[in-house]
C-alpha positions in Angstrom: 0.0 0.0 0.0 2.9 2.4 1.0 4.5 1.7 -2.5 1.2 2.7 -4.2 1.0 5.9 -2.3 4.8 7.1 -2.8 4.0 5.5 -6.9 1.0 7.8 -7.4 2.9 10.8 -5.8 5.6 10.8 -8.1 3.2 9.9 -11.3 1.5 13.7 -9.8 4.5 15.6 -9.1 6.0 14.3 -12.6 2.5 15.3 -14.4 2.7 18.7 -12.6 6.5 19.3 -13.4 5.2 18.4 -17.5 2.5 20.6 -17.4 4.4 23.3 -16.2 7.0 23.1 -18.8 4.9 22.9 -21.6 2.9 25.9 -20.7 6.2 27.8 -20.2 7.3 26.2 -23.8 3.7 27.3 -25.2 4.0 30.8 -23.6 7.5 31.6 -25.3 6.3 31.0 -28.5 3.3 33.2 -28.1 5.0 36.0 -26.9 7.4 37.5 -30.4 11.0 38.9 -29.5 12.0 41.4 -30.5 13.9 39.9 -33.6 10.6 38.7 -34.8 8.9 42.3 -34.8 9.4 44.9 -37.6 7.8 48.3 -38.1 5.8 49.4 -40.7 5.0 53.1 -41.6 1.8 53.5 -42.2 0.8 55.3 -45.3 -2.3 57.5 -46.4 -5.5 54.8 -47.0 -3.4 51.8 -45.0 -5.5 50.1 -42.7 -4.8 47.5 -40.2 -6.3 44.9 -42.0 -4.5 45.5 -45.2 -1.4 45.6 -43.2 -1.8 42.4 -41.6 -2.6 40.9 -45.3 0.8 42.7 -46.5 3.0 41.2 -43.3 0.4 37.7 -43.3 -0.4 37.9 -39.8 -3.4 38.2 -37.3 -4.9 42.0 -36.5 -5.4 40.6 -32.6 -1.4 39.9 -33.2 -1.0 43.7 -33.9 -3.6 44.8 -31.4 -1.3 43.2 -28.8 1.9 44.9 -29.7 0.5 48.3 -30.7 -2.2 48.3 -28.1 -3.4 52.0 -29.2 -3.9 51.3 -32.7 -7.5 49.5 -31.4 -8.4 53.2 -31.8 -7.1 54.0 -35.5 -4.3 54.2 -37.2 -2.9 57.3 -39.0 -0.4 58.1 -41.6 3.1 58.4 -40.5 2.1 56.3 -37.7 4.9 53.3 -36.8 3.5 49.6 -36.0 5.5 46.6 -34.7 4.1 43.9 -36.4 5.2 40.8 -35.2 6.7 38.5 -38.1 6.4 34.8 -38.0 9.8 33.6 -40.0 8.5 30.5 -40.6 6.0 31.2 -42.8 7.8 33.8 -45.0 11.5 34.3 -45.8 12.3 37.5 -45.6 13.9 38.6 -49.2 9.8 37.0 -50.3 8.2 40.0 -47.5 10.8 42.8 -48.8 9.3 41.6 -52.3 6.0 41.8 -51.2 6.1 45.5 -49.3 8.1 47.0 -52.3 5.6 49.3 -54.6 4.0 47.4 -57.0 4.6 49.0 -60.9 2.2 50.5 -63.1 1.8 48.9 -66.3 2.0 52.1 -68.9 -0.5 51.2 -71.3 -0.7 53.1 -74.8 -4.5 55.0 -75.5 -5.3 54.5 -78.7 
């Protein structure tokens, strides 16, 4: 009976001990460094949603770095939007925040 006991204690305290870690584990990757941020000017007509298409991440993502954009945003106005690396190398987001061309097409 005693061995039962001092079995199903360690069986908890090893479950507790796990639980703990992984929560700690889950909470780190939650939570972007500061090497996983960048900052984004915004520019006349930008809104937060077209931003978060631009830099493919979550508005609540945004929300929680830039807690006063929940009000607006305006131009001029620097974000830190959190960038997820592996989703999206980073010479593919410079490609997709540079000004897209014009076609010039003749009138005729």
């Amino acid at each position: 009976m005693k061995r039962k006991m001092i079995l199903l204690a360690g069986i908890f305290v090893f479950g507790f001990i796990s639980n703990i870690n992984a929560q700690q584990a889950a909470d780190s990757l939650a939570t972007p460094t500061i090497a996983d941020v960048m900052n984004h000017r915004v520019e006349q007509g930008e809104t937060v949603m077209l931003i978060c298409k631009k830099y493919l991440v979550q508005p609540k993502d945004v929300y929680a770095i830039n807690p006063s954009a929940v009000n607006g945003i305006s131009p001029n106005t620097i974000l830190h939007i959190p960038v997820d690396k592996s989703l999206i190398s980073r010479k593919e987001l410079e490609n997709r925040l540079k000004p897209k061309k014009r076609a010039l097409t003749a009138n005729r």
